[in-house]
Structure formats: structure tokens, C-alpha cells
C-alpha positions as CSV (number, residue, x, y, z in Angstrom):
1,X,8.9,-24.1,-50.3
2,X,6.3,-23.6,-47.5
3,X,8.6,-24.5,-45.0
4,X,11.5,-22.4,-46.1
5,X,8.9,-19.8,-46.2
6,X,7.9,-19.8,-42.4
7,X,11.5,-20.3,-41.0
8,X,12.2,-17.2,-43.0
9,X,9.0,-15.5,-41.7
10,X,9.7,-16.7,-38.1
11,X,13.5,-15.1,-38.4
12,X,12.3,-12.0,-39.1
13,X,10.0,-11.4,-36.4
14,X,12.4,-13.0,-34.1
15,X,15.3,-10.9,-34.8
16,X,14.4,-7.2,-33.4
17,X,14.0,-9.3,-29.4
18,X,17.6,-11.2,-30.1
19,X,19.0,-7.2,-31.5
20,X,17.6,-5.8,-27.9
21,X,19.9,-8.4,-25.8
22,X,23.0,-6.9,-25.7
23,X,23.8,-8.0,-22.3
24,X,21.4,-10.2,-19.8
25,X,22.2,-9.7,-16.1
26,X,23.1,-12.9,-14.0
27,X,22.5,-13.6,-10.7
28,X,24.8,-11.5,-8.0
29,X,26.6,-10.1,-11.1
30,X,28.1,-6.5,-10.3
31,X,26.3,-3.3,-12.4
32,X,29.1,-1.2,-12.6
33,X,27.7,2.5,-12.2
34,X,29.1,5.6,-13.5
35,X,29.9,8.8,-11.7
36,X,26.7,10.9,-12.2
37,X,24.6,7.1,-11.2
38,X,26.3,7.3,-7.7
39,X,25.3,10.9,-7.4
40,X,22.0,10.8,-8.3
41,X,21.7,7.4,-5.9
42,X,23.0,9.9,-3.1
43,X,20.7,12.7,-3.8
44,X,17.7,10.0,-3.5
45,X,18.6,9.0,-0.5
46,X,19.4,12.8,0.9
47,X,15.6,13.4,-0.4
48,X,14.0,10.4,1.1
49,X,15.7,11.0,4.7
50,X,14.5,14.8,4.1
51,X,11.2,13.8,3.4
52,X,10.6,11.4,6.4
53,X,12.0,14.2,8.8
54,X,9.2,16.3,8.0
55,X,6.5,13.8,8.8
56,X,5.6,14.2,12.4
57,X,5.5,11.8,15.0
58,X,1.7,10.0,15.5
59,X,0.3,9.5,18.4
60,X,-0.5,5.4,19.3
61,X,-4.5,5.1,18.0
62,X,-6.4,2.6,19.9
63,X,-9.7,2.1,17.5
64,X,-12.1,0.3,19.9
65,X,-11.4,3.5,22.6
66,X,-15.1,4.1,22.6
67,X,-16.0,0.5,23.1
68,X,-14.0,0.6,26.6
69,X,-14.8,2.3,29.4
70,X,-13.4,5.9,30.4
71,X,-11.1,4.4,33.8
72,X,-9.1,2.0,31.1
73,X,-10.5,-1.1,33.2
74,X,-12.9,-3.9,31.7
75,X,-16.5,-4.1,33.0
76,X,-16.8,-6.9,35.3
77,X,-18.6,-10.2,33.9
78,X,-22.2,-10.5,33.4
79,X,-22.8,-6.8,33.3
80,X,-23.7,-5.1,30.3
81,X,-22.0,-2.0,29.2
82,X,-24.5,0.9,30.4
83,X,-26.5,2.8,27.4
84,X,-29.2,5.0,27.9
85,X,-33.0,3.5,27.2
86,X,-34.6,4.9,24.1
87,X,-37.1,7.8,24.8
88,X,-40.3,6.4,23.7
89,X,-42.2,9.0,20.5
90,X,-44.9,11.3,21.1
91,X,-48.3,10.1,18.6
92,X,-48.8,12.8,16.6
93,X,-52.2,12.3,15.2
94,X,-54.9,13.8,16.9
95,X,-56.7,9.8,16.8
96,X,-54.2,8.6,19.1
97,X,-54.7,11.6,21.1
């Protein structure tokens, strides 16, 4: 009696997945689309195109720019690039003074 019991239980939570496969799509299987699918595909596509004319053209970046010097030429070997030396601070207790 238990066992009848579960199959029974198991059917009925099974069968509302098997009622939602009407049809299973297989592999390179044609969809067959209506009229108003094509046009809406087509007015998609018109809205894509329209949107990527309006974005305007970028100029290359090149992010290490400020690492390089100015003249677009690499500093010759052995040199350091040239920074200016830190300023040394003032004291500003009259002790130090």
C-alpha cells in the first residue's frame, strides 16, 4: 500500500513538467516564424544599426602616455626618467628655530 502510495504521489507532482512539453526543440531543427516575428526581428535590427550610428567614433587611448616621454622615443638605457627632487619642509617650531 505504501508503495502504490508514492508512485501515485510521485505522478502527481511529475505531471504539470510532462503537461509544459508540448514540443522540445532539436538540434538544427527549423523554428518556423510568423509574419509579425519577422517584423519585429527587422525592426531590432533597424534599432540596433540606429543606435550604433549615433555613437561617435573614439579616439585610440594609450594609458601609459604619461609614463613616456613627450618626443614618443624611449629614454636611453641606464638613465632614469627625470622628476623633480622634493623641496625639503620648513621647521615650524620656534625650538628648531
Amino acid at each position: 500500500m505504501r508503495k502504490l502510495a508514492a508512485i501515485f504521489l510521485l505522478a502527481l507532482i511529475a505531471e504539470p513538467a510532462w503537461a509544459q512539453q508540448d514540443h522540445v526543440q532539436r538540434y538544427r531543427e527549423e523554428i518556423e516564424k510568423s509574419p509579425a516575428d519577422v517584423a519585429n526581428e527587422a525592426r531590432q535590427q533597424r534599432a540596433y544599426q540606429r543606435a550604433l550610428s549615433g555613437v561617435p567614433d573614439q579616439k585610440p587611448t594609450d594609458p601609459w602616455g604619461i609614463a613616456r616621454s613627450n618626443d614618443g622615443q624611449a629614454a636611453p638605457k641606464g638613465t632614469a626618467a627625470k622628476t623633480p627632487a622634493p623641496k625639503q619642509a620648513k621647521p615650524t617650531s620656534a625650538a628648531a628655530k
